[in-house]
Rosetta silent file (secondary structure, phi, psi, omega in degrees, C-alpha in Angstrom):
SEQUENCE: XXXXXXXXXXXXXXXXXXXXXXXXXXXXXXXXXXXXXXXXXXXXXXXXXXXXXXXXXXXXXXXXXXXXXXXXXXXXXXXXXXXXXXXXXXXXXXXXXXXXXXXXXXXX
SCORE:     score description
SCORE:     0.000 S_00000001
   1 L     0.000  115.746  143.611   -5.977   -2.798  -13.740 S_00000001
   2 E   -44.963  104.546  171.860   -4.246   -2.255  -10.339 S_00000001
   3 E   -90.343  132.514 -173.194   -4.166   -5.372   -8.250 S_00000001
   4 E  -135.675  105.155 -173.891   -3.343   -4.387   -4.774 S_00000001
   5 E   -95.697  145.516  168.612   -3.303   -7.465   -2.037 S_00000001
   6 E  -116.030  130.043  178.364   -2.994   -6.352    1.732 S_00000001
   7 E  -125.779  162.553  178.615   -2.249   -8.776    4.135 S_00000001
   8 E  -156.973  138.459 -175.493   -2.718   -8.481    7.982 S_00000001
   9 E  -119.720  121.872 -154.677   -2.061  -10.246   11.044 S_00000001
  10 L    16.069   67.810  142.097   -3.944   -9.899   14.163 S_00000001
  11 L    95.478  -28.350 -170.048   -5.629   -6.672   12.692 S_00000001
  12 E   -75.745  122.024 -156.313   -1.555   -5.316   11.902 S_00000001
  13 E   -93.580  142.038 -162.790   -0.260   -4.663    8.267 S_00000001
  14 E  -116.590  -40.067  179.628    2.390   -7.054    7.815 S_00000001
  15 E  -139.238  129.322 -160.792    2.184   -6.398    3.625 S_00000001
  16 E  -128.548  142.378  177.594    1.002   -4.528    0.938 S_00000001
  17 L  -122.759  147.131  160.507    2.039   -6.131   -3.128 S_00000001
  18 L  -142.685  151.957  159.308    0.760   -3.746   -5.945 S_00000001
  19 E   178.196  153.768 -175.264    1.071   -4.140   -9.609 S_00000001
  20 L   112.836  157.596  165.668   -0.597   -3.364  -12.994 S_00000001
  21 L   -65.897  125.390  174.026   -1.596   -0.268  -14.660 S_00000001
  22 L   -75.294  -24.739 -160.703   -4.519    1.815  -14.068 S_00000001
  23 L    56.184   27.488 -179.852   -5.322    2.918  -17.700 S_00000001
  24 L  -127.063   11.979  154.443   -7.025    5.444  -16.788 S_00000001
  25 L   178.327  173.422 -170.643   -5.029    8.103  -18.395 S_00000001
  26 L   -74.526  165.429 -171.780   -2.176    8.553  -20.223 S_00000001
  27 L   -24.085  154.158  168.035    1.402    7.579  -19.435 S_00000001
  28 L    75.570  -18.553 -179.888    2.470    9.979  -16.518 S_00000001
  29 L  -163.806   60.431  171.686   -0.916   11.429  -15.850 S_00000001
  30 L  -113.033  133.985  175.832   -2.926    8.488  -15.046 S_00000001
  31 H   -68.363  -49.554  165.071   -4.337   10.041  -11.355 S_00000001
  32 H   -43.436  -59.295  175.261   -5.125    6.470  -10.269 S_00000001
  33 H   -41.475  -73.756 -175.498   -1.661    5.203  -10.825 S_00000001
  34 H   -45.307  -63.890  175.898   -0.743    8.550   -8.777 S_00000001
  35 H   -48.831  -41.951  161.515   -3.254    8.283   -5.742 S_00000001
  36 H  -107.364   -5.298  153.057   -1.821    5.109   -5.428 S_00000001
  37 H   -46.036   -5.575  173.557    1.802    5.317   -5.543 S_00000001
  38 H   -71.431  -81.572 -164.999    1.457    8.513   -3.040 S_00000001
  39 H   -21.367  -67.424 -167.241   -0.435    6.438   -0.838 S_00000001
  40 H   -70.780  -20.947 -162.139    1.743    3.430   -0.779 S_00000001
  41 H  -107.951  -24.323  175.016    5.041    5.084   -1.072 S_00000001
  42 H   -86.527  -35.993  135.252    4.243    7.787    1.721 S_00000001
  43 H   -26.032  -69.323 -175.872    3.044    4.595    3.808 S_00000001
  44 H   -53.302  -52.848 -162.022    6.499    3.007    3.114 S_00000001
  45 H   -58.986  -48.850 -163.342    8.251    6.164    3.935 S_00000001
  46 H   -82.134   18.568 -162.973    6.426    6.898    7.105 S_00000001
  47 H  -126.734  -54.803  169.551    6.911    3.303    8.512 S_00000001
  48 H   -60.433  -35.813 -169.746   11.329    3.267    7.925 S_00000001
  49 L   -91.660  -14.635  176.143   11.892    6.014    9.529 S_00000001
  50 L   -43.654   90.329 -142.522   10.104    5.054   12.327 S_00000001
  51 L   -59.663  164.494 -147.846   12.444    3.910   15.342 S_00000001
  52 L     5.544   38.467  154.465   12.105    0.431   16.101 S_00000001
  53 L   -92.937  179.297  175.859    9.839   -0.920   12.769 S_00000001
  54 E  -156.751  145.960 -124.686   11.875   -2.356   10.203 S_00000001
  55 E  -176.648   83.250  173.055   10.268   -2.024    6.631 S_00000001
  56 E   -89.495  151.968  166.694   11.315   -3.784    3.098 S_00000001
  57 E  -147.595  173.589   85.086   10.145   -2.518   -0.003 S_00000001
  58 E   178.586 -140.148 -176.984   10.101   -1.960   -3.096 S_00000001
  59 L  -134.676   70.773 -155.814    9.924   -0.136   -6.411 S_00000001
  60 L   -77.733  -51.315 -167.435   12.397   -1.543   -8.765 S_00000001
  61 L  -138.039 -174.509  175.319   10.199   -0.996  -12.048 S_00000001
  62 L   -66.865  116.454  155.810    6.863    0.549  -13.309 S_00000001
  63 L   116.720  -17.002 -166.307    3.582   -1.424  -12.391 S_00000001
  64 E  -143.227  134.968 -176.418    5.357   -2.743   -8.816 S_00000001
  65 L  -167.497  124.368 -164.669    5.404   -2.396   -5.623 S_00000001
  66 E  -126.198  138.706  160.882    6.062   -4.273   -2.283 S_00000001
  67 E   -98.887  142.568 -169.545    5.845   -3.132    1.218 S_00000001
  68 E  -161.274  102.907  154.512    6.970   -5.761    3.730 S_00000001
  69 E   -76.594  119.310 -176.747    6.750   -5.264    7.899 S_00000001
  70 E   -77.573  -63.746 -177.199    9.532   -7.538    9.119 S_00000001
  71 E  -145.569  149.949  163.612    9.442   -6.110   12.824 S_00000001
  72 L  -153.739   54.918  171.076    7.765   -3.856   14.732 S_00000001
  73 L    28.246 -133.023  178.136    8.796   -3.891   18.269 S_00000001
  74 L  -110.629   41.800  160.792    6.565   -2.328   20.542 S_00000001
  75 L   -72.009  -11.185 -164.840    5.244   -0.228   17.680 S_00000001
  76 L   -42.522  -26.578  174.441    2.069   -1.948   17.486 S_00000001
  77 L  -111.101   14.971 -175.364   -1.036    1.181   17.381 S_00000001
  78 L  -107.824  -68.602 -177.601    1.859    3.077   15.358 S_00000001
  79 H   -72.779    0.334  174.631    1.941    0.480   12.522 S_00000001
  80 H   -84.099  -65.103 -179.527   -2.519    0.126   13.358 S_00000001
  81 H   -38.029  -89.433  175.391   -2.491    3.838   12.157 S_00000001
  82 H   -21.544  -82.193 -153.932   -0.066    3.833    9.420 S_00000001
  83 H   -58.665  -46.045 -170.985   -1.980    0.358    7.951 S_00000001
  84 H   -75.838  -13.331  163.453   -5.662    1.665    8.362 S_00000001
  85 H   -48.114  -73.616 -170.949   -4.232    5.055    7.057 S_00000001
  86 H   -56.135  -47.409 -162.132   -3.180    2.977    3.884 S_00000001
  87 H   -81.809  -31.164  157.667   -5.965    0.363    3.500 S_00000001
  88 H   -32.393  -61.724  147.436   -8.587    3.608    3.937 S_00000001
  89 H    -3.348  -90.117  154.149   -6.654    4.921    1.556 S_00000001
  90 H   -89.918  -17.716  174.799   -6.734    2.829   -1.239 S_00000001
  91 H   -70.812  -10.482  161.222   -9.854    1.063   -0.653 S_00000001
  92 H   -51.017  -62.917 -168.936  -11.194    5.120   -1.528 S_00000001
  93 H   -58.336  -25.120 -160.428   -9.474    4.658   -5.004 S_00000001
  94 H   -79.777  -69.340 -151.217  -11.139    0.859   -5.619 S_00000001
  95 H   -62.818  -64.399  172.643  -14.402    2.475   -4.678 S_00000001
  96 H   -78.799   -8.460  164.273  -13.994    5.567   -7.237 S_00000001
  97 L  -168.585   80.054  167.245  -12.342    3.629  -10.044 S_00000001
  98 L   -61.337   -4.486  171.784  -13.747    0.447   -9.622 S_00000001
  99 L  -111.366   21.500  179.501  -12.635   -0.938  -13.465 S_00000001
 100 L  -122.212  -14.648  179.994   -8.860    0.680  -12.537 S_00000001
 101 E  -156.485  142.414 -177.691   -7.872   -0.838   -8.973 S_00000001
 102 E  -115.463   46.303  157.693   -8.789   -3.745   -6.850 S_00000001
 103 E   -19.589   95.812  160.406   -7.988   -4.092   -3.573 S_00000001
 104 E   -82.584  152.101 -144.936   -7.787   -7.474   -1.481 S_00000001
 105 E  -163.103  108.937 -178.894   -7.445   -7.617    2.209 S_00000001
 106 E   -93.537   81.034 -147.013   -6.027  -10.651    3.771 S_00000001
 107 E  -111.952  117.500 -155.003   -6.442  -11.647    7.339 S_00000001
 108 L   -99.781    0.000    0.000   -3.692  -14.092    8.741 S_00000001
C-alpha cells in the first residue's frame, strides 16, 4: 500500500511524504507505483525551478518520497496550481486503486 500524507496551510501545499509499495504489479511495472512517482516527482520538478520557491525533497531509496515547500515568496496561486495539480492528481489514483494508495490531506 502507498501511504501518501499532504499537508497544507492556508489552502497552500507546504508537503507531500509518500511511501510503501503499490503491489499492484510486478517490480518495475507496477502502474500505480508509476502514476505516482510521475505525479510527485514532476510536482517536485516543476516547483525548484521556479524563481523565488525554494523546494526540498527527496528520493533517496525505493518506497520514499518527500516534497517539502520551505518558501514561496510571492509565489502564492503558482504553488495553489502546482498543489491542486498534485493532490487532483493522486487523489485520481486512491480513487482507481483504492486497496494500492491512500491519500491523506492535512489542513494546518
Amino acid at each position: 500500500m502507498i501511504e501518501i500524507s499532504i499537508r497544507l496551510e492556508g489552502g497552500l501545499l507546504r508537503s507531500c511524504f509518500i511511501r510503501g509499495h503499490a503491489r499492484a504489479g510486478p517490480k518495475g511495472r507496477d502502474i500505480v507505483c508509476a502514476a505516482v512517482s510521475i505525479l510527485a516527482k514532476t510536482a517536485w520538478q516543476t516547483l525548484s525551478v521556479r524563481k523565488g520557491v525554494t523546494v526540498l525533497g527527496r528520493d533517496a531509496e525505493r518506497g520514499k518520497f518527500s516534497l517539502e515547500v520551505t518558501a514561496y515568496g510571492n509565489q502564492e496561486s503558482f504553488l495553489a496550481g502546482v498543489g491542486a495539480f498534485l493532490m487532483e492528481g493522486l487523489e485520481s489514483v486512491a480513487r482507481e486503486y483504492p486497496e494500492n494508495c491512500r491519500v491523506a490531506i492535512v489542513k494546518a
